[in-house]
PQR file of N, CA, C, O and H, with PARSE charges and radii, in Angstrom:
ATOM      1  N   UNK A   1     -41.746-111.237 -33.183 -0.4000 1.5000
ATOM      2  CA  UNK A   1     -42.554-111.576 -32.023 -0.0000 2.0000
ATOM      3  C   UNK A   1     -41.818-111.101 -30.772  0.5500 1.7000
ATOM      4  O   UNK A   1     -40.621-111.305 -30.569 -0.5500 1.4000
ATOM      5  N   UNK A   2     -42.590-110.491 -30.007 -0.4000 1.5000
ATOM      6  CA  UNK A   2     -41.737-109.802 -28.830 -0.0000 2.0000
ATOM      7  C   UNK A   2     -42.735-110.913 -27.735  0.5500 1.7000
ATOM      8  O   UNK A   2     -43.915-111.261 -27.725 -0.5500 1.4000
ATOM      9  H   UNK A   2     -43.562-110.325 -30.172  0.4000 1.0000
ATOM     10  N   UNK A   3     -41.259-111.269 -26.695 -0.4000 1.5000
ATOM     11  CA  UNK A   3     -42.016-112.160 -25.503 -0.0000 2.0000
ATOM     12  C   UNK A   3     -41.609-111.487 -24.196  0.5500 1.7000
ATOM     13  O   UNK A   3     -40.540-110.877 -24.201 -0.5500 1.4000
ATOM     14  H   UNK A   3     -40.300-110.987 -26.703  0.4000 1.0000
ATOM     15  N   UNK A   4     -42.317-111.524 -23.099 -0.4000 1.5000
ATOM     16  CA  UNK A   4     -42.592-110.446 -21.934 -0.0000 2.0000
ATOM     17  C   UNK A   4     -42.738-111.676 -20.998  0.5500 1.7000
ATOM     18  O   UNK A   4     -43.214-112.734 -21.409 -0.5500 1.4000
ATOM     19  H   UNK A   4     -43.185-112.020 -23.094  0.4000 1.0000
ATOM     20  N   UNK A   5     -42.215-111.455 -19.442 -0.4000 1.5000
ATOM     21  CA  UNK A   5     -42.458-112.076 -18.348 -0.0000 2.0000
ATOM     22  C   UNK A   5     -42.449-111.164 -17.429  0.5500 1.7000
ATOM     23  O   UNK A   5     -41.766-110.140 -17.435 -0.5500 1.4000
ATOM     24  H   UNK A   5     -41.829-110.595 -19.109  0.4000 1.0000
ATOM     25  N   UNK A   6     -43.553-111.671 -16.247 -0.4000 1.5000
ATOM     26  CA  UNK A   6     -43.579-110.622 -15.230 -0.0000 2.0000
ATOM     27  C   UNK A   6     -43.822-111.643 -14.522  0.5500 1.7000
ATOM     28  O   UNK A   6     -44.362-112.713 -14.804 -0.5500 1.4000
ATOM     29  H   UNK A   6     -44.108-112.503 -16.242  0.4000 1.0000
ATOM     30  N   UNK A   7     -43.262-111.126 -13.305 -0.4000 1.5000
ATOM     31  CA  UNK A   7     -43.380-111.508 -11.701 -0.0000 2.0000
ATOM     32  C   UNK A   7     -44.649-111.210 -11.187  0.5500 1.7000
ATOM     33  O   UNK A   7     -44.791-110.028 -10.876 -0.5500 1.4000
ATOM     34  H   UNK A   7     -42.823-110.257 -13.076  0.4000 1.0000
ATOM     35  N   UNK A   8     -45.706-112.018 -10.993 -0.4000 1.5000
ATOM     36  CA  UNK A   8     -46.572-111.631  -9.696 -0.0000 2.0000
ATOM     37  C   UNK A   8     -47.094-111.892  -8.741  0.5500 1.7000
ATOM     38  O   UNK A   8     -47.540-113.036  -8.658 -0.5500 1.4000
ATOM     39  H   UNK A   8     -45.591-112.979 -11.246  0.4000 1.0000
ATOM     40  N   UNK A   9     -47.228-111.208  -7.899 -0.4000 1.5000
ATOM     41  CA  UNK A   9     -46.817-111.512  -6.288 -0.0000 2.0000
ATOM     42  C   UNK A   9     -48.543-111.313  -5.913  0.5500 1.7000
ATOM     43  O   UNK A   9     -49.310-110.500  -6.428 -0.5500 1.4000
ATOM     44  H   UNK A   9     -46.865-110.278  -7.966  0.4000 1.0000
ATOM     45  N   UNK A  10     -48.809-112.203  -4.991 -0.4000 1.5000
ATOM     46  CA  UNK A  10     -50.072-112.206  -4.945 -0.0000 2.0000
ATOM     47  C   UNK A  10     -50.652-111.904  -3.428  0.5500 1.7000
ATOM     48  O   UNK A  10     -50.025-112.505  -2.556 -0.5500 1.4000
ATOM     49  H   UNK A  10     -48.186-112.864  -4.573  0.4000 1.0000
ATOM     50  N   UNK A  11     -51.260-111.443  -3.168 -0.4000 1.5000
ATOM     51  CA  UNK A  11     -51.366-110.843  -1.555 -0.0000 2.0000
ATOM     52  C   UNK A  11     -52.867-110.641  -1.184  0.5500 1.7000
ATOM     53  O   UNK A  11     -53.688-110.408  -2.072 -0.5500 1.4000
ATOM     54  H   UNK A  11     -51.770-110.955  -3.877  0.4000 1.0000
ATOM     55  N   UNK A  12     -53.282-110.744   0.330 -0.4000 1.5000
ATOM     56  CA  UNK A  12     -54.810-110.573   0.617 -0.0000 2.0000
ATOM     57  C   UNK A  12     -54.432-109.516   1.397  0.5500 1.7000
ATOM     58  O   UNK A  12     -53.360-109.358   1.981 -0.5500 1.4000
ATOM     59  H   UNK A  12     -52.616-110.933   1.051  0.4000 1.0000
ATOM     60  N   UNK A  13     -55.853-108.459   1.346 -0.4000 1.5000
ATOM     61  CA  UNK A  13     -55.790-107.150   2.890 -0.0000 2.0000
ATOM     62  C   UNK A  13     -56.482-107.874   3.694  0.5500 1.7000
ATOM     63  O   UNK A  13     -56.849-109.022   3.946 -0.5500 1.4000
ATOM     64  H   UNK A  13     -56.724-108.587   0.872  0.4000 1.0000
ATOM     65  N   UNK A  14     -56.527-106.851   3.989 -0.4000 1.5000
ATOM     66  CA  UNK A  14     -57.247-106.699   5.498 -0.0000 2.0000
ATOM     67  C   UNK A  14     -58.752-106.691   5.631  0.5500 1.7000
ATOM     68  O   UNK A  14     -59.532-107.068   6.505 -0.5500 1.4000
ATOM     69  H   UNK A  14     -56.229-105.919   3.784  0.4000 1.0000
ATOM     70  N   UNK A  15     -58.919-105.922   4.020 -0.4000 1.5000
ATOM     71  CA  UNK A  15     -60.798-106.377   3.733 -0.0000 2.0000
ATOM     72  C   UNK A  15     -61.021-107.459   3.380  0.5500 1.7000
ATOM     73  O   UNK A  15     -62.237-107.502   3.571 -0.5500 1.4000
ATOM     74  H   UNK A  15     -58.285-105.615   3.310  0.4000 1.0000
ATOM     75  N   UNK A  16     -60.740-108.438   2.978 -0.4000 1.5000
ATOM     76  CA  UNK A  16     -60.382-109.846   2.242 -0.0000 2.0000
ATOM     77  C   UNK A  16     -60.930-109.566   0.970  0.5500 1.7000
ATOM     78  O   UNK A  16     -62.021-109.832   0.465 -0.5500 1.4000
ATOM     79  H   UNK A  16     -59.752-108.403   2.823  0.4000 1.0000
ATOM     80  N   UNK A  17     -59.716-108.843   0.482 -0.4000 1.5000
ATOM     81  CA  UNK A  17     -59.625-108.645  -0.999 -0.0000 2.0000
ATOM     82  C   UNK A  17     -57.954-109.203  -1.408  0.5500 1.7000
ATOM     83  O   UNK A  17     -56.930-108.989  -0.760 -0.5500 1.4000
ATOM     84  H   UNK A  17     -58.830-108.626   0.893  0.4000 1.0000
ATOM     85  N   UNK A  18     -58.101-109.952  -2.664 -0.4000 1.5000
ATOM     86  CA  UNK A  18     -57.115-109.903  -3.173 -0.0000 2.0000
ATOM     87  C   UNK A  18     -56.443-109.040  -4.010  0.5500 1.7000
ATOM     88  O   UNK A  18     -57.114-108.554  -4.921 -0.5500 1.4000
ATOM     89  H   UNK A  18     -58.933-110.126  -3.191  0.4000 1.0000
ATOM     90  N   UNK A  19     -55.303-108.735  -3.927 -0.4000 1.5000
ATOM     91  CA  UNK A  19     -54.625-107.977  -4.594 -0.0000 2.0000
ATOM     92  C   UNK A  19     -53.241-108.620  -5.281  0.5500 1.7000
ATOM     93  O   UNK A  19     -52.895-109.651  -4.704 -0.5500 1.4000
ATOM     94  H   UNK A  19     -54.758-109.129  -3.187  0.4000 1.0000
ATOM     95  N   UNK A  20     -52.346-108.212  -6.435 -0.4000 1.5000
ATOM     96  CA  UNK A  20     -51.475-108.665  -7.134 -0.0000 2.0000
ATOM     97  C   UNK A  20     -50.286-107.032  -7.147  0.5500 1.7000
ATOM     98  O   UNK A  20     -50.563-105.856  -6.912 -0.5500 1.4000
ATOM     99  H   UNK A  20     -52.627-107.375  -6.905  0.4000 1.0000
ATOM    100  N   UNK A  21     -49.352-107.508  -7.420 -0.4000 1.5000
ATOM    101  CA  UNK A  21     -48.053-106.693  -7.319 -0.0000 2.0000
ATOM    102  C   UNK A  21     -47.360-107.156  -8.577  0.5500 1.7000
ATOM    103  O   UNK A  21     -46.729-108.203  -8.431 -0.5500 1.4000
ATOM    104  H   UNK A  21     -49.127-108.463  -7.611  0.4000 1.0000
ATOM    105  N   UNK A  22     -47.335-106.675  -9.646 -0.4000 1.5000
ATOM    106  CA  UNK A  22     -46.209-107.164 -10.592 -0.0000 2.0000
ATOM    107  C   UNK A  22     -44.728-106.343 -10.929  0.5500 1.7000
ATOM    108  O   UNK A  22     -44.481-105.137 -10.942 -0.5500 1.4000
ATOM    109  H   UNK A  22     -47.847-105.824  -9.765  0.4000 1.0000
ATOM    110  N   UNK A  23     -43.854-107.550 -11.195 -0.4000 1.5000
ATOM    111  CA  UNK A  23     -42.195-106.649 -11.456 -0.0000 2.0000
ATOM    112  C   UNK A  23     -42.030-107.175 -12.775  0.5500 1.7000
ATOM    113  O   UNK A  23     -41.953-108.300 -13.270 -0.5500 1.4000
ATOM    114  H   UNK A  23     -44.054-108.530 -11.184  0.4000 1.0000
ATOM    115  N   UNK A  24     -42.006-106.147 -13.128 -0.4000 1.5000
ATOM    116  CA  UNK A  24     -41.479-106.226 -14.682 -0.0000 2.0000
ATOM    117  C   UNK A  24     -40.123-106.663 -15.275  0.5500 1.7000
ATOM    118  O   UNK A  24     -39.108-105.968 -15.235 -0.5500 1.4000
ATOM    119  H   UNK A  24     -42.069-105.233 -12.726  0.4000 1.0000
ATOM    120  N   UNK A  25     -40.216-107.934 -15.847 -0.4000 1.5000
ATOM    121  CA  UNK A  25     -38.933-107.991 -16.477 -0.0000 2.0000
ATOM    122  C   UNK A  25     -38.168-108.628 -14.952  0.5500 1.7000
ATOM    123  O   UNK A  25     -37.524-107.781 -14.334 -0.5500 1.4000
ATOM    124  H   UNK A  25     -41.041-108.499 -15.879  0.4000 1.0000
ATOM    125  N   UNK A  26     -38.205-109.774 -14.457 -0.4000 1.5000
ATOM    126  CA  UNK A  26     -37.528-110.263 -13.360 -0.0000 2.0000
ATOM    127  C   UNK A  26     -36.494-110.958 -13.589  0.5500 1.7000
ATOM    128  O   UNK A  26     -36.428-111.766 -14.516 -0.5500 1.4000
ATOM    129  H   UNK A  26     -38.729-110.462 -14.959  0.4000 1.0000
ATOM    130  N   UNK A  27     -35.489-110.704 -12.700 -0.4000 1.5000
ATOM    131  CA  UNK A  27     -34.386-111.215 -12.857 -0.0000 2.0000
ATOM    132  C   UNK A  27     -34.282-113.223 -12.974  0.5500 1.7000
ATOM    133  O   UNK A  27     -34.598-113.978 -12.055 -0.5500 1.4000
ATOM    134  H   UNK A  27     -35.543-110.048 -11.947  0.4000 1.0000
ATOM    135  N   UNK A  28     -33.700-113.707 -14.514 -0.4000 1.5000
ATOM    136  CA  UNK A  28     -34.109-115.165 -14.408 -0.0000 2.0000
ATOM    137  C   UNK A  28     -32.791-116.074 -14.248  0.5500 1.7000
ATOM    138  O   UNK A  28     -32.027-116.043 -15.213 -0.5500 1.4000
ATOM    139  H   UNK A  28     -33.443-113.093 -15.261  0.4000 1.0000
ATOM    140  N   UNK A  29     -32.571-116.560 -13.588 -0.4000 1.5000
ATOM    141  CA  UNK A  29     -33.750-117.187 -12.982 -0.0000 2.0000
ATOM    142  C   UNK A  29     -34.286-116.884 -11.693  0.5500 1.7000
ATOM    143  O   UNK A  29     -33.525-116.634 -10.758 -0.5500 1.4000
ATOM    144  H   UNK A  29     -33.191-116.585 -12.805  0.4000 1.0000
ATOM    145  N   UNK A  30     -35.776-116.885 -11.533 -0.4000 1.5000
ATOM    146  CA  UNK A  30     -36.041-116.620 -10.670 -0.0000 2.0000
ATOM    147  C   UNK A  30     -36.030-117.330  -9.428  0.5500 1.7000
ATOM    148  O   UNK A  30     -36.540-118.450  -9.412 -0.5500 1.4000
ATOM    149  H   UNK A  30     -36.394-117.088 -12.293  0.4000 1.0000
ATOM    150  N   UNK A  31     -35.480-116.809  -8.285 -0.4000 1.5000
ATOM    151  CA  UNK A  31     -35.186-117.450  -6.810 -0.0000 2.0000
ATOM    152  C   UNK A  31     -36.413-117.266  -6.163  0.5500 1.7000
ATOM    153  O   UNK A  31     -37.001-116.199  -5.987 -0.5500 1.4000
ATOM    154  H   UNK A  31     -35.066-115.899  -8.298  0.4000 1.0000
ATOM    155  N   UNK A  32     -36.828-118.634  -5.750 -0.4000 1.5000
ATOM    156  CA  UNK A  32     -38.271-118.650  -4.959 -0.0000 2.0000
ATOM    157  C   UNK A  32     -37.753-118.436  -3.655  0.5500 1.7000
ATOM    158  O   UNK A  32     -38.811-118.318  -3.037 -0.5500 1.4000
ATOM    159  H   UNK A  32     -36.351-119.501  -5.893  0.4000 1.0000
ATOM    160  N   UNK A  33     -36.623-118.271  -2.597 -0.4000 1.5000
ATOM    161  CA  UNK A  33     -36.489-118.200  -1.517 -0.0000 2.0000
ATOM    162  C   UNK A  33     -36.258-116.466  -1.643  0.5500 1.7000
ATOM    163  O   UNK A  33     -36.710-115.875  -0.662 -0.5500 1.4000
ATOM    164  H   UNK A  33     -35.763-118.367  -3.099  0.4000 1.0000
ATOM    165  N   UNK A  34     -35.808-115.828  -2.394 -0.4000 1.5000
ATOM    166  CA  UNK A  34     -35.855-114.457  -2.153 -0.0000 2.0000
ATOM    167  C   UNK A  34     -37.611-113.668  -3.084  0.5500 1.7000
ATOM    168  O   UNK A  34     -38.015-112.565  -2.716 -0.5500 1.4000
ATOM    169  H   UNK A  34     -35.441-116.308  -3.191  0.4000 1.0000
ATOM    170  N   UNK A  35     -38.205-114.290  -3.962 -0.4000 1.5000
ATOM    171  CA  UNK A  35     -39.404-113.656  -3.881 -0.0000 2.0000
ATOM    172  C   UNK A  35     -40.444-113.850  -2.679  0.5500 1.7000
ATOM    173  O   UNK A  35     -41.431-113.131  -2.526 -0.5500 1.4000
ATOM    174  H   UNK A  35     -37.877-115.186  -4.261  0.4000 1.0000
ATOM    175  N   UNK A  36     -40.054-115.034  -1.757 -0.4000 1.5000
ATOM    176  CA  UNK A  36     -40.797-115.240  -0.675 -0.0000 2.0000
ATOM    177  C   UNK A  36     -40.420-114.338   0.807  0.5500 1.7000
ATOM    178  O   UNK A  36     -41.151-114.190   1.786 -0.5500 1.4000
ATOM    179  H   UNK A  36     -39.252-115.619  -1.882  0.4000 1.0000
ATOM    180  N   UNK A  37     -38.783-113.716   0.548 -0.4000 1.5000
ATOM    181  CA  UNK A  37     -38.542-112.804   1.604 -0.0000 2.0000
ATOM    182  C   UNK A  37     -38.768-111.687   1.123  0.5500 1.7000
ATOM    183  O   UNK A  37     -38.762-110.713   1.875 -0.5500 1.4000
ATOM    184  H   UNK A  37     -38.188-113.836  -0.247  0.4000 1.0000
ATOM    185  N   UNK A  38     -39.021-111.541  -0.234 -0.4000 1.5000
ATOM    186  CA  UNK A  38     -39.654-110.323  -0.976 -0.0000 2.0000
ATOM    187  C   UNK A  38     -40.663-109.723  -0.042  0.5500 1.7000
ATOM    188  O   UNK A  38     -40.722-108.782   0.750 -0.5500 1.4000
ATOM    189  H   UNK A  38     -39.026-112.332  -0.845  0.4000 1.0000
ATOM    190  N   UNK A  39     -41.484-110.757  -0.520 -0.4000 1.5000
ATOM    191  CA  UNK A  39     -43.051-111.267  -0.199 -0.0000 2.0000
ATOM    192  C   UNK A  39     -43.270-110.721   1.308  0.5500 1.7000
ATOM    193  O   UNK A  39     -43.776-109.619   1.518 -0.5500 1.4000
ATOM    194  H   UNK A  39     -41.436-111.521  -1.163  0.4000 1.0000
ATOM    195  N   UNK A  40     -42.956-111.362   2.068 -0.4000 1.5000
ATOM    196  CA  UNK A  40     -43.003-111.332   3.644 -0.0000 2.0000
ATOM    197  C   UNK A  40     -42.125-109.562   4.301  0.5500 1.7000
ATOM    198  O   UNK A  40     -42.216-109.115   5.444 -0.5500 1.4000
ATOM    199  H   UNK A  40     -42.546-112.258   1.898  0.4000 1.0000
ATOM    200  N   UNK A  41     -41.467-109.020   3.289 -0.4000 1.5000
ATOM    201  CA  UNK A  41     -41.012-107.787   3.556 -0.0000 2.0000
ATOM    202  C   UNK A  41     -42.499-106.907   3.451  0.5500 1.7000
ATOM    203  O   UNK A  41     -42.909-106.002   4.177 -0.5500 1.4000
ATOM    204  H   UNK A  41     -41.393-109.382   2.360  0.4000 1.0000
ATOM    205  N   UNK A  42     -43.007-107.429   2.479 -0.4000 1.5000
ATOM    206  CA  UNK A  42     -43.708-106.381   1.914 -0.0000 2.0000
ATOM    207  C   UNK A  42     -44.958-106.561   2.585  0.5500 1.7000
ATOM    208  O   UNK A  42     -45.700-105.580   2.536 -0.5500 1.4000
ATOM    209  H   UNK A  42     -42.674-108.164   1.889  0.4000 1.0000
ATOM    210  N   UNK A  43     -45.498-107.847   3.374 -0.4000 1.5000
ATOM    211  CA  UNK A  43     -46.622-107.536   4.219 -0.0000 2.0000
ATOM    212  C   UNK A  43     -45.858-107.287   5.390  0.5500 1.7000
ATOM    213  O   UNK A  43     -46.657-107.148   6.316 -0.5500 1.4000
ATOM    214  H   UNK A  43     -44.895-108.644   3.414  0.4000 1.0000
ATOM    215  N   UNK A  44     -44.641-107.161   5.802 -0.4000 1.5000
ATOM    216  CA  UNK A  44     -44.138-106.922   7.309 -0.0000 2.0000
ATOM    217  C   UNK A  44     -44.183-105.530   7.561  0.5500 1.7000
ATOM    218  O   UNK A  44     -44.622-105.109   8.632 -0.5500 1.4000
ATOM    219  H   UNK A  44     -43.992-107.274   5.050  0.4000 1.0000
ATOM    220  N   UNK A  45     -43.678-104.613   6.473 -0.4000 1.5000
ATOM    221  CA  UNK A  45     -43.674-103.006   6.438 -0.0000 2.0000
ATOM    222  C   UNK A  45     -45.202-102.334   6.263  0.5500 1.7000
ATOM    223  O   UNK A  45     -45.500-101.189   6.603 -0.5500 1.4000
ATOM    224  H   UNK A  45     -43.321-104.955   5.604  0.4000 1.0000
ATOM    225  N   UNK A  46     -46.119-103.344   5.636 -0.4000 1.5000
ATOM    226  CA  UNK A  46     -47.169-102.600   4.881 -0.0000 2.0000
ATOM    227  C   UNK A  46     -46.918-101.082   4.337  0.5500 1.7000
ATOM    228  O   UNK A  46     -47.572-100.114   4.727 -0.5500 1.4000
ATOM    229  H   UNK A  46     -45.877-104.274   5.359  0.4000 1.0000
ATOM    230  N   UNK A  47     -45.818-101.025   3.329 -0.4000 1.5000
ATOM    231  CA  UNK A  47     -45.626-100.040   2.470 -0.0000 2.0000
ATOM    232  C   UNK A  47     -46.226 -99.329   1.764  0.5500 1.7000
ATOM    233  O   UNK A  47     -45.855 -98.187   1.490 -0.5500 1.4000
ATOM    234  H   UNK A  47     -45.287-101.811   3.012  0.4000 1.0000
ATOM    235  N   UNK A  48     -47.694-100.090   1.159 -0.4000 1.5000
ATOM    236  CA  UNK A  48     -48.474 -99.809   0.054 -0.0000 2.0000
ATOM    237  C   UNK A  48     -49.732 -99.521   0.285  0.5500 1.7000
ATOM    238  O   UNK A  48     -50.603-100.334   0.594 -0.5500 1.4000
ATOM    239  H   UNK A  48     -47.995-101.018   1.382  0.4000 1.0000
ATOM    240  N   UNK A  49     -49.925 -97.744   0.065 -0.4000 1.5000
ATOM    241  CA  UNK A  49     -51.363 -97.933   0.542 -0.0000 2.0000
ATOM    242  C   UNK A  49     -52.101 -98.283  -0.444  0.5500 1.7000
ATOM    243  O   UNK A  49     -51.579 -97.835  -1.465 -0.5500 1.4000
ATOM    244  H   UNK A  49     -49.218 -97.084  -0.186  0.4000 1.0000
ATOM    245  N   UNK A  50     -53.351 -99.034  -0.757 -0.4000 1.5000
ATOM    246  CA  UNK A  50     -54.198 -99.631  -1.139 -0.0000 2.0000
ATOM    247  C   UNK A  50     -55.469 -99.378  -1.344  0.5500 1.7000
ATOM    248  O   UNK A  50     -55.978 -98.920  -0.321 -0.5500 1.4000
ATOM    249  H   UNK A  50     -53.775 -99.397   0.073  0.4000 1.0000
ATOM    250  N   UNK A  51     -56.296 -99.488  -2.331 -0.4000 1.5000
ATOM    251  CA  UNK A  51     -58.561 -99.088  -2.057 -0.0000 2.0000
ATOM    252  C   UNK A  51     -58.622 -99.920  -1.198  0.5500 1.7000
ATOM    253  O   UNK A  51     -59.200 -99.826  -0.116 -0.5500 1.4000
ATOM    254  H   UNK A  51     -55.883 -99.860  -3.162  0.4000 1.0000
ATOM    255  N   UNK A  52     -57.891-100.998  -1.716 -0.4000 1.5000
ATOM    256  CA  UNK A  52     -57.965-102.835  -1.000 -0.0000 2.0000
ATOM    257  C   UNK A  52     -57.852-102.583   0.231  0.5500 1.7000
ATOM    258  O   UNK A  52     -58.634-103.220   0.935 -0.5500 1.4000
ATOM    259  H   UNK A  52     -57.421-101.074  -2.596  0.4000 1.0000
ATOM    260  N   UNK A  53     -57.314-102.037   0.644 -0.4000 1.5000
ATOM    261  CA  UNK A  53     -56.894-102.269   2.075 -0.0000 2.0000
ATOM    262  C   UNK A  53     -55.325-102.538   2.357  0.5500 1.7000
ATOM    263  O   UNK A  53     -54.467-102.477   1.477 -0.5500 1.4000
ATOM    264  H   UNK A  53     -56.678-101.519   0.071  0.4000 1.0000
ATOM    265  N   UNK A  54     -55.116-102.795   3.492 -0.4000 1.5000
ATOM    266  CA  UNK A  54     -53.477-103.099   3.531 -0.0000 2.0000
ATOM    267  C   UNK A  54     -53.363-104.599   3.732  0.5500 1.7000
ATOM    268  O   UNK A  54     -54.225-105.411   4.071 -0.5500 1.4000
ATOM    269  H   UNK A  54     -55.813-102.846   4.208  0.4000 1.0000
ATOM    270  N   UNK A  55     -51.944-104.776   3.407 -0.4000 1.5000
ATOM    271  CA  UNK A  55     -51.838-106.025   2.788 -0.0000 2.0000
ATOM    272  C   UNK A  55     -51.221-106.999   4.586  0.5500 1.7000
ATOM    273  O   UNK A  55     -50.426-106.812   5.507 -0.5500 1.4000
ATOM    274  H   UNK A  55     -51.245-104.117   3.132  0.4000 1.0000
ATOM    275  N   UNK A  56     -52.058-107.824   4.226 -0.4000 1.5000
ATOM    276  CA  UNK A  56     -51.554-108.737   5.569 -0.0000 2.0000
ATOM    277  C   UNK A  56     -51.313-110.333   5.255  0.5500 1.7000
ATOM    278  O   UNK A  56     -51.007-111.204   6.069 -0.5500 1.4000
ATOM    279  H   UNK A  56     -52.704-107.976   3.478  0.4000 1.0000
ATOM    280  N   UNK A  57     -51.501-110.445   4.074 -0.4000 1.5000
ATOM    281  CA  UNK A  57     -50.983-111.604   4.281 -0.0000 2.0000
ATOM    282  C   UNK A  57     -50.477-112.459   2.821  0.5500 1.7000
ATOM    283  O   UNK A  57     -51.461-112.373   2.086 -0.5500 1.4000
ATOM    284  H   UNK A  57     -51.750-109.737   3.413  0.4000 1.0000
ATOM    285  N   UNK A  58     -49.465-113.184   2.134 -0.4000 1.5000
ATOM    286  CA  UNK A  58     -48.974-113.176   0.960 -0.0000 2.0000
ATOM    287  C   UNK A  58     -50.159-114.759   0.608  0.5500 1.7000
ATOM    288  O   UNK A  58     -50.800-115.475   1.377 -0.5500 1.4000
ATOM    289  H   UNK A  58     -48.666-113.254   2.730  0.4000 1.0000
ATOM    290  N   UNK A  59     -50.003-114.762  -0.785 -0.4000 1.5000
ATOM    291  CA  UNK A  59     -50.724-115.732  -1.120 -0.0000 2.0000
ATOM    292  C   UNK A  59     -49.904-116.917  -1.846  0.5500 1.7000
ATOM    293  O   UNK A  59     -49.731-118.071  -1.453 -0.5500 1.4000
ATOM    294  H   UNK A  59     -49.482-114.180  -1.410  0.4000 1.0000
ATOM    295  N   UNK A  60     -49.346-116.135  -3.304 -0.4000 1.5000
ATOM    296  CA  UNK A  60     -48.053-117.007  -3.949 -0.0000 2.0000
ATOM    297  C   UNK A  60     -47.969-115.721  -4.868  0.5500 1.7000
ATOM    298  O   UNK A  60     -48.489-114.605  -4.892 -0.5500 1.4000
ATOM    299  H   UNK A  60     -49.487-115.198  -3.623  0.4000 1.0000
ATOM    300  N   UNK A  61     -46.818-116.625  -5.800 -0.4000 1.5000
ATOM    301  CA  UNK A  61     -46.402-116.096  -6.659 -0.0000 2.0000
ATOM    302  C   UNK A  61     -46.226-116.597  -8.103  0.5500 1.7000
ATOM    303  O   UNK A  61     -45.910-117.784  -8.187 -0.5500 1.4000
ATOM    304  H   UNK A  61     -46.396-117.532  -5.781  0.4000 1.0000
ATOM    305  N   UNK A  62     -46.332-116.095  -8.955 -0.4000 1.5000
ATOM    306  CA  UNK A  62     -46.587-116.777 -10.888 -0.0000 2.0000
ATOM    307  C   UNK A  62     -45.876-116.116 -11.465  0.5500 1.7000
ATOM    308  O   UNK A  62     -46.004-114.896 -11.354 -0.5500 1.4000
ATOM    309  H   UNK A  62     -46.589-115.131  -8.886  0.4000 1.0000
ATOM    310  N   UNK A  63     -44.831-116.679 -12.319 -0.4000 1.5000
ATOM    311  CA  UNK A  63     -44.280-115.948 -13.627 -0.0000 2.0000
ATOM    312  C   UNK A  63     -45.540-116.118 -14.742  0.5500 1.7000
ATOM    313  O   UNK A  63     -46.341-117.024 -14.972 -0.5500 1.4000
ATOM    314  H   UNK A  63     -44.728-117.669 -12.409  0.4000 1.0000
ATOM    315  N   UNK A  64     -45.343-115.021 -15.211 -0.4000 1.5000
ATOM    316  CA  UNK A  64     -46.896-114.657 -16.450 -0.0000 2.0000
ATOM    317  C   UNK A  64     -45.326-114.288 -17.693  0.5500 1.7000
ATOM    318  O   UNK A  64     -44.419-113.455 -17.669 -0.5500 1.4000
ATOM    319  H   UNK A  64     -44.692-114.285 -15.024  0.4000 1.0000
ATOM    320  N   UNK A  65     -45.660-115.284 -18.526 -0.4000 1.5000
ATOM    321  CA  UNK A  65     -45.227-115.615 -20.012 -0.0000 2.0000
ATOM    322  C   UNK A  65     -46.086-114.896 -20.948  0.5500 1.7000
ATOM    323  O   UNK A  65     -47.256-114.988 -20.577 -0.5500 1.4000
ATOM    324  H   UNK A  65     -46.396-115.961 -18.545  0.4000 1.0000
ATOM    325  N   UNK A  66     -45.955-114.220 -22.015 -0.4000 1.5000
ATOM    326  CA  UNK A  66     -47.187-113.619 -22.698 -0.0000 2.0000
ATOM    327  C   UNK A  66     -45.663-113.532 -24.093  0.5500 1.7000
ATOM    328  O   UNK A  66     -44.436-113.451 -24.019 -0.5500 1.4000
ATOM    329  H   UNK A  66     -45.005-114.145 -22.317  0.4000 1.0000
ATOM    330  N   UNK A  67     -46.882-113.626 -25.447 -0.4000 1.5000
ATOM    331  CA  UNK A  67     -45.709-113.192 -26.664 -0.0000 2.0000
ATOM    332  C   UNK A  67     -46.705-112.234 -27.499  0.5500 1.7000
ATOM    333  O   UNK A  67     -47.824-112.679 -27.757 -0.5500 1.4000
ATOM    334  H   UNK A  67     -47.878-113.692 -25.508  0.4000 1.0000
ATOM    335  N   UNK A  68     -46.382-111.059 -27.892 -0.4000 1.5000
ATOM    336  CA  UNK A  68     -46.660-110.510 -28.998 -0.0000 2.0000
ATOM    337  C   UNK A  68     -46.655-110.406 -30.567  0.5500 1.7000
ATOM    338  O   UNK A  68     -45.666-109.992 -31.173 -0.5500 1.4000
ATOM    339  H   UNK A  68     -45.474-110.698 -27.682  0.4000 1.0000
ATOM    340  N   UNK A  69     -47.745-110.780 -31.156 -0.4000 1.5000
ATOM    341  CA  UNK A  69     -47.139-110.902 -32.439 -0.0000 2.0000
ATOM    342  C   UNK A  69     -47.580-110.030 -33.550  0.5500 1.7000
ATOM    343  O   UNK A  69     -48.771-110.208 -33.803 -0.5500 1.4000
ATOM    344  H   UNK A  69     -48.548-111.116 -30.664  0.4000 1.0000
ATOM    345  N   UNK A  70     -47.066-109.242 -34.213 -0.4000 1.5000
ATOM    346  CA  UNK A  70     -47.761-107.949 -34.657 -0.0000 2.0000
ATOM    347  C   UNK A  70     -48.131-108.513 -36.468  0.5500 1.7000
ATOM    348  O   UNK A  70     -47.255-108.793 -37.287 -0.5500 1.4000
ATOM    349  H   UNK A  70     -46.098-109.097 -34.008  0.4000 1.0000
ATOM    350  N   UNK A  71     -49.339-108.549 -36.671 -0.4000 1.5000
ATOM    351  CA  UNK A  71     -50.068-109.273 -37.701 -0.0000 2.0000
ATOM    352  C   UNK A  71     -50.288-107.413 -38.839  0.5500 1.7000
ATOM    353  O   UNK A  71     -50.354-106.258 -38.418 -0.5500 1.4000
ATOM    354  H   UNK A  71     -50.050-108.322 -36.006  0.4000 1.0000
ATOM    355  N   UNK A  72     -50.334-107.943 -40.250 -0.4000 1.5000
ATOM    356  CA  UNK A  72     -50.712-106.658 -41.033 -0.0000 2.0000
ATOM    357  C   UNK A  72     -49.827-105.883 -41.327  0.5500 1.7000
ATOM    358  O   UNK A  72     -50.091-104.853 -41.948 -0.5500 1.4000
ATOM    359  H   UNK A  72     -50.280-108.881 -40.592  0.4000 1.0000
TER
END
């Protein structure tokens, strides 16, 4: 059984669309005071262009747990 966690960072544009950012494989444990200056870097630069639009404003953030189990 293979088990996978990802970081994702959750963000609204400017169209009021939501959008998600995931990091693969995050460093654990994870520090909520640096994914939140993550966070706030990444709508401060607006780095990422987007269909969505650009990102203005953060929403939260979720570790996503998932396990694989290969059957047959």
């Amino acid at each position: 059984m293979a088990e996978k966690t990802v970081l994702q960072m959750q963000f609204m544009t400017d169209q009021n669309k939501k959008v998600h950012i995931d990091v693969p494989t995050p460093v654990q444990p994870v520090d909520n005071s640096k994914v939140d200056a993550a966070m706030a870097l990444i709508v401060s630069k607006n780095i990422f262009a987007l269909p969505q639009g650009s990102i203005v404003k953060s929403i939260g953030a979720s570790l996503i747990d998932t396990s694989t189990t290969t059957v047959g």
